[in-house]
C-alpha positions, 0 to 999 in steps of 0.5 A, spaced: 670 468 887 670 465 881 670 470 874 666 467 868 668 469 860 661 470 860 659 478 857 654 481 859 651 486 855 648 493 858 644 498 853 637 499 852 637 499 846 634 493 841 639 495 834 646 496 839 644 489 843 643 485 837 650 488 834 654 486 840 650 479 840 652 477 834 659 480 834 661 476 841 657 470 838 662 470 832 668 470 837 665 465 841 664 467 846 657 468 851 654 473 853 647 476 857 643 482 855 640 487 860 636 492 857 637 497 863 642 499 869 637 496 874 636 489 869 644 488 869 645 490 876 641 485 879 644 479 873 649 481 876 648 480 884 643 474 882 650 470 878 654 472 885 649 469 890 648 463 885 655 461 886 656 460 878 661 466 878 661 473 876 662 477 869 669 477 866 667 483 862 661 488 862 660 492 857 655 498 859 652 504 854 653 512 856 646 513 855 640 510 858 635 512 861 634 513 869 641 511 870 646 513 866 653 508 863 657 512 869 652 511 875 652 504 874 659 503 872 660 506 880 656 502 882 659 496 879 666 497 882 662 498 890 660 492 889 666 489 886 670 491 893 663 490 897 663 483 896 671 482 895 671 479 887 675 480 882 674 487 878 671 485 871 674 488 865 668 494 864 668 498 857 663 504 857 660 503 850 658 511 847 657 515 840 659 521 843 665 525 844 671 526 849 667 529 855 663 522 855 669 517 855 672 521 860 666 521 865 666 513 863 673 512 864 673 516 871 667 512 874 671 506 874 670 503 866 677 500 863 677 502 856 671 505 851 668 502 844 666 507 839 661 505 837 658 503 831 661 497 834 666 493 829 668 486 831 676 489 830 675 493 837 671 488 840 
């Protein structure tokens, strides 16, 4: 399957969504918000079945509400092995301490940004 440069952008909050946004936007490169677990799951499954490729990078917050950053990233990995695509880069997004990037890391992430996010870690 084919892997798009595209981004995609999970976090329930509006202030990081807009960072991200604008941080990507000013390194050329396009990206989708989701503003829940379950809106990015299916933005993802939608872009596999239309054909147009899959996400080359995804960047998911530790902490939302209902699923937490490390479910969906599982989820994400099951999927990937499921319907035999390349793994994307996943960068769990987090505030918080050590525990919270390890939990990241385990579930499947690549790599962590701290936030505040700056355009030098993106």
């Amino acid at each position: 399957s084919r892997v798009e440069h595209k981004v995609l952008v999970v976090d329930d909050e509006c202030f990081n969504q807009i960072v991200l946004e604008q941080i990507l936007n000013t390194l050329g490169v396009e990206c989708d918000i989701a503003g829940n677990p379950d809106q990015g799951l299916k933005m993802i499954e939608d872009k596999i079945r239309s054909q147009h490729g899959y996400y080359g990078t995804i960047i998911v917050d530790y902490d939302m509400p209902f699923m937490g950053g490390p479910e969906m990233i599982t989820l994400i990995r099951q999927m990937e092995v499921r319907e035999s695509l390349r793994p994307a880069l996943i960068l769990g997004h987090t505030a918080f301490g050590f525990k919270e990037r390890e939990e990241l890391l385990s579930s499947g992430a690549d790599d962590i940004l701290e936030k505040p996010t700056s355009a030098q870690q993106v």
